[in-house]
C-alpha positions as CSV (number, residue, x, y, z in Angstrom):
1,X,10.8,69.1,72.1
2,X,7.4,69.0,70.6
3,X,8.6,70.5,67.4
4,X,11.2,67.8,67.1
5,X,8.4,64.9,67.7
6,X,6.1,67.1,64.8
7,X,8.9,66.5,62.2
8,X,9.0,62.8,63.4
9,X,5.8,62.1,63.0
10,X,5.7,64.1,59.8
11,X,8.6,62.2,58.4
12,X,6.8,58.8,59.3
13,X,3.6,59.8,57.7
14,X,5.4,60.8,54.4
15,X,7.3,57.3,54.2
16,X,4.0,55.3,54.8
17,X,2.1,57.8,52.1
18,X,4.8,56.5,49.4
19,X,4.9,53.5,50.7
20,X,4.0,50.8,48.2
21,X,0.6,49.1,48.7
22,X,1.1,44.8,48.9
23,X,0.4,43.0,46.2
24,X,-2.5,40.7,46.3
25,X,-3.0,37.3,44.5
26,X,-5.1,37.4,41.4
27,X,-7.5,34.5,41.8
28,X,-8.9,33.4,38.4
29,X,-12.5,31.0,38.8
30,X,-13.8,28.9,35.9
31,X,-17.1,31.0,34.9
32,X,-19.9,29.3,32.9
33,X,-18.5,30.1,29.7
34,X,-15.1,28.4,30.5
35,X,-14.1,25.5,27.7
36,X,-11.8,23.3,29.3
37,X,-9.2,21.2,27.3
38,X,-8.1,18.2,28.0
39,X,-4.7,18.2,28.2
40,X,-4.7,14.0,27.1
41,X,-7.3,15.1,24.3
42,X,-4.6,17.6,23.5
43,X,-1.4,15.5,23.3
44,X,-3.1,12.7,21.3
45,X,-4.2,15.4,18.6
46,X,-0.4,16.4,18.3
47,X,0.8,13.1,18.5
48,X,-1.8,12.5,14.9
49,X,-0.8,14.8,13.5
50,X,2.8,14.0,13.9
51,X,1.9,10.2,13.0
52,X,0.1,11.6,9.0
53,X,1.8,14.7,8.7
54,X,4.7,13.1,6.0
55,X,1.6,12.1,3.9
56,X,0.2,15.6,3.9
57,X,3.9,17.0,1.7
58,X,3.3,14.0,-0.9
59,X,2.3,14.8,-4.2
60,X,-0.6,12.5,-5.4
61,X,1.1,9.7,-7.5
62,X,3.2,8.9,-4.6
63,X,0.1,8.9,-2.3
64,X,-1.6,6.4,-5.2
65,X,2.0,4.4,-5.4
66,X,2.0,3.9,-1.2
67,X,-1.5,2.9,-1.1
68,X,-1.4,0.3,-4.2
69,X,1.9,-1.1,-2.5
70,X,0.2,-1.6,1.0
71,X,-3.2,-3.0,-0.4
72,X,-3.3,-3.6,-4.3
73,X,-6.0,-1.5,-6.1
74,X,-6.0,1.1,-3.8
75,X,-4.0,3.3,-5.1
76,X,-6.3,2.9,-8.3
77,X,-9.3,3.6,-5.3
78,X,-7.9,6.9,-5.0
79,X,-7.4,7.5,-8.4
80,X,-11.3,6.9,-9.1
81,X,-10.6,4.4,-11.5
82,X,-13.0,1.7,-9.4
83,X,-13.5,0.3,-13.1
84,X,-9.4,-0.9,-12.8
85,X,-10.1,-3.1,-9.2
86,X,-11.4,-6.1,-10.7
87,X,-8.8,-6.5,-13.2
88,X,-6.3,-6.2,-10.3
89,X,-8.2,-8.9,-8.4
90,X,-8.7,-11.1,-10.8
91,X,-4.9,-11.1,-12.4
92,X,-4.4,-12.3,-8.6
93,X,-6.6,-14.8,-8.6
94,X,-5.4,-16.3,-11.7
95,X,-1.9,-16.0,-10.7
96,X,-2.8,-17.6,-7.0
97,X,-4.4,-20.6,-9.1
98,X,-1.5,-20.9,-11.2
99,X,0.8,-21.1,-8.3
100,X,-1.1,-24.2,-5.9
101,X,-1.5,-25.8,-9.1
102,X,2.0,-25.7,-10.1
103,X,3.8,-26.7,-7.2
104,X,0.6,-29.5,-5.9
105,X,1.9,-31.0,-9.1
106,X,5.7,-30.4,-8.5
107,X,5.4,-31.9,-5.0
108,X,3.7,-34.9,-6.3
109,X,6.3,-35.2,-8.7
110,X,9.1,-34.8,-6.0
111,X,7.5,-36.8,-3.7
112,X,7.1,-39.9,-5.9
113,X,10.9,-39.4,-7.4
114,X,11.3,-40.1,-3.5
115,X,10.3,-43.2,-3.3
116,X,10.8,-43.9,-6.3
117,X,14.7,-44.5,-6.0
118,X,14.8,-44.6,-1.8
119,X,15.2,-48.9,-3.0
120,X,13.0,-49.2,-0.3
121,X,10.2,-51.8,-1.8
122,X,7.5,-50.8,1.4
123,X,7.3,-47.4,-0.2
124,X,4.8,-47.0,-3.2
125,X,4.2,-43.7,-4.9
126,X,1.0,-42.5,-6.6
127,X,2.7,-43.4,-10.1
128,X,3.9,-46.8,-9.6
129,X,1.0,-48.3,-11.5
130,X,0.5,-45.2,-14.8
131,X,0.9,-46.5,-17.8
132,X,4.2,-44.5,-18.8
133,X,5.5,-43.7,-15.4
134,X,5.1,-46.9,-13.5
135,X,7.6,-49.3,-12.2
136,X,7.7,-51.6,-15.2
137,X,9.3,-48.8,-17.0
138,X,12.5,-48.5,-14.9
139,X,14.7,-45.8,-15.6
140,X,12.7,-44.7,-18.3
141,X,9.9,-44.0,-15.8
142,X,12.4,-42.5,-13.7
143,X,13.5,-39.8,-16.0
144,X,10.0,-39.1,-17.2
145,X,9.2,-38.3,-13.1
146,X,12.2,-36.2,-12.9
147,X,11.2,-34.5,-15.8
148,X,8.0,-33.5,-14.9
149,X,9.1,-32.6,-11.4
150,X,11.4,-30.2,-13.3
151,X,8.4,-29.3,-15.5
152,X,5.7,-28.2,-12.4
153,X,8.9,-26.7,-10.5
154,X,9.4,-24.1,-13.5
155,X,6.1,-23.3,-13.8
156,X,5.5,-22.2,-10.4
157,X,8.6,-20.2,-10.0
158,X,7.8,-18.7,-13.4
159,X,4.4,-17.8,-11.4
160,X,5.6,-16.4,-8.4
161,X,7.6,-13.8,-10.9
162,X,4.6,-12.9,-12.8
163,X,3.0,-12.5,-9.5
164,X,5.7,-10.0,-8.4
165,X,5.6,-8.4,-12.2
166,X,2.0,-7.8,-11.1
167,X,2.5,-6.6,-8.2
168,X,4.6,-4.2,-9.2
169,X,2.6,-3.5,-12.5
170,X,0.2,-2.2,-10.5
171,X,1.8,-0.1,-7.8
172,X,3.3,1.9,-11.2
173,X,0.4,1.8,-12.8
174,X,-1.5,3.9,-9.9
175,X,1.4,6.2,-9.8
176,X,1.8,7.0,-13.7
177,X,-2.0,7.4,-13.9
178,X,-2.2,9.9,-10.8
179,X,0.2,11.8,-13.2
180,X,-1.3,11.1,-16.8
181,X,-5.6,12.1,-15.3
182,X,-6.6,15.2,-16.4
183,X,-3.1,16.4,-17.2
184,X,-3.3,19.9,-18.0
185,X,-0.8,21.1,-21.2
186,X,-2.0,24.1,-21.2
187,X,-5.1,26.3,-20.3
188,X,-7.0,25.1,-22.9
189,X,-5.5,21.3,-23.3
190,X,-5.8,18.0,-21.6
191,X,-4.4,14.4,-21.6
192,X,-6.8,11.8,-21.0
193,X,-5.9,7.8,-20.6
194,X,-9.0,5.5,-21.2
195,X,-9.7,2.1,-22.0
196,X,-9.9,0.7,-25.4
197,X,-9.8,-1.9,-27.9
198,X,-6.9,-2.2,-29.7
199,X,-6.5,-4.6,-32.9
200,X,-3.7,-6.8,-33.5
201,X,-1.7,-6.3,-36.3
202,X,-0.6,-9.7,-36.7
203,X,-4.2,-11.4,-36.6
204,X,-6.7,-9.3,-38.4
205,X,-9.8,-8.7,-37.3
206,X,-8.3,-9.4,-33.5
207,X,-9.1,-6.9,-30.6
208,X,-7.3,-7.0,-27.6
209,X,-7.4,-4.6,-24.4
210,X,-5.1,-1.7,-23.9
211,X,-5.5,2.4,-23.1
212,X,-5.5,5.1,-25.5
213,X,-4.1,8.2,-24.8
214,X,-6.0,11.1,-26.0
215,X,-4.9,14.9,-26.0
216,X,-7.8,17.2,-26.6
217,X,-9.4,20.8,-26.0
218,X,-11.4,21.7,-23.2
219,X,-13.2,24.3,-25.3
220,X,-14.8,21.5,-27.4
């Protein structure tokens, strides 16, 4: 009997001994040397990055041709040709003159063609007393106000496509220079586009502005 109980108890010790030990939660604290990330601070840097990352795989003309397209001169800005900005701003300003000058006149015209012919005798346009476009004139007068409604109507729409020429003018402009700066040939050559006065052939003794184009050696 007590030799049976002996090879119990011997048996239970051995299952206990290779019994394994429970597991026990690792508990991690934040120590003094901890950095902790915000995890908005995080997702805001990814969402960047995703907003600016399709500008990072341009080349650099089409970087200068987006900027000059959403701001005109910028892409000349970014070029480092600061010297090209004024002329940009003031072909616009020119152009912008043009244009409410042209079509105040063509709405006056209009307008007084208006009333001219309503047959409504209450009505008096701005003309009705000029010496070649007054009443007294008659249908004579009449054309002449057509005409130059006609005339003022030409001209602005001629303006508004010089304005987009100019527009455009400058968005290539940006992009061929980004290409043409500092264009390497070779190890030893470069292309250079400056500005320049260039004479006119048919009025000697004329300069007018232009670029020059200037392949040299970087050994000089």
């Amino acid at each position: 009997m007590r030799l049976r109980i002996g090879a119990v108890a011997w048996l239970l010790g051995l299952v206990l001994y290779f019994a394994p030990a429970p597991s026990q939660a690792q508990v991690i604290t934040e120590g003094p040397d901890s950095v902790r990330v915000p995890v908005e601070a995080v997702v805001m840097d990814t969402i960047n990055e995703e907003k600016w990352f399709f500008l990072s795989e341009w080349d650099r003309p089409a970087k200068a041709a987006v900027f000059s397209a959403i701001i005109p001169g910028a892409g000349q800005f970014y070029n480092k040709s600061y010297w090209k900005i004024p002329i940009v701003y003031a072909t616009g300003a020119v152009l912008g003159y043009f244009y409410v000058t042209n079509n105040n006149n063509y709405q006056d015209y209009r307008k007084a063609l208006i009333q001219r012919v309503d047959n409504d005798p209450t009505t008096v346009d701005k003309f009705a007393d000029a010496p070649y476009l007054g009443t007294s004139n008659g249908q004579t007068a009449v054309n002449a106000l057509k005409y130059r409604r006609d005339y003022w109507r030409r001209n602005r729409d001629l303006t508004v496509i010089l304005s987009v020429a100019a527009y455009t003018l400058q968005i290539a402009e940006a992009y061929v220079h980004a290409h043409l700066k500092e264009f390497d040939v070779s190890d030893d050559l470069a292309l250079r586009m400056q500005p320049n006065l260039l004479p006119v052939s048919s009025q000697p003794g004329t300069l007018t502005p232009g670029f020059t184009l200037t392949l040299y050696t970087k050994s000089r």
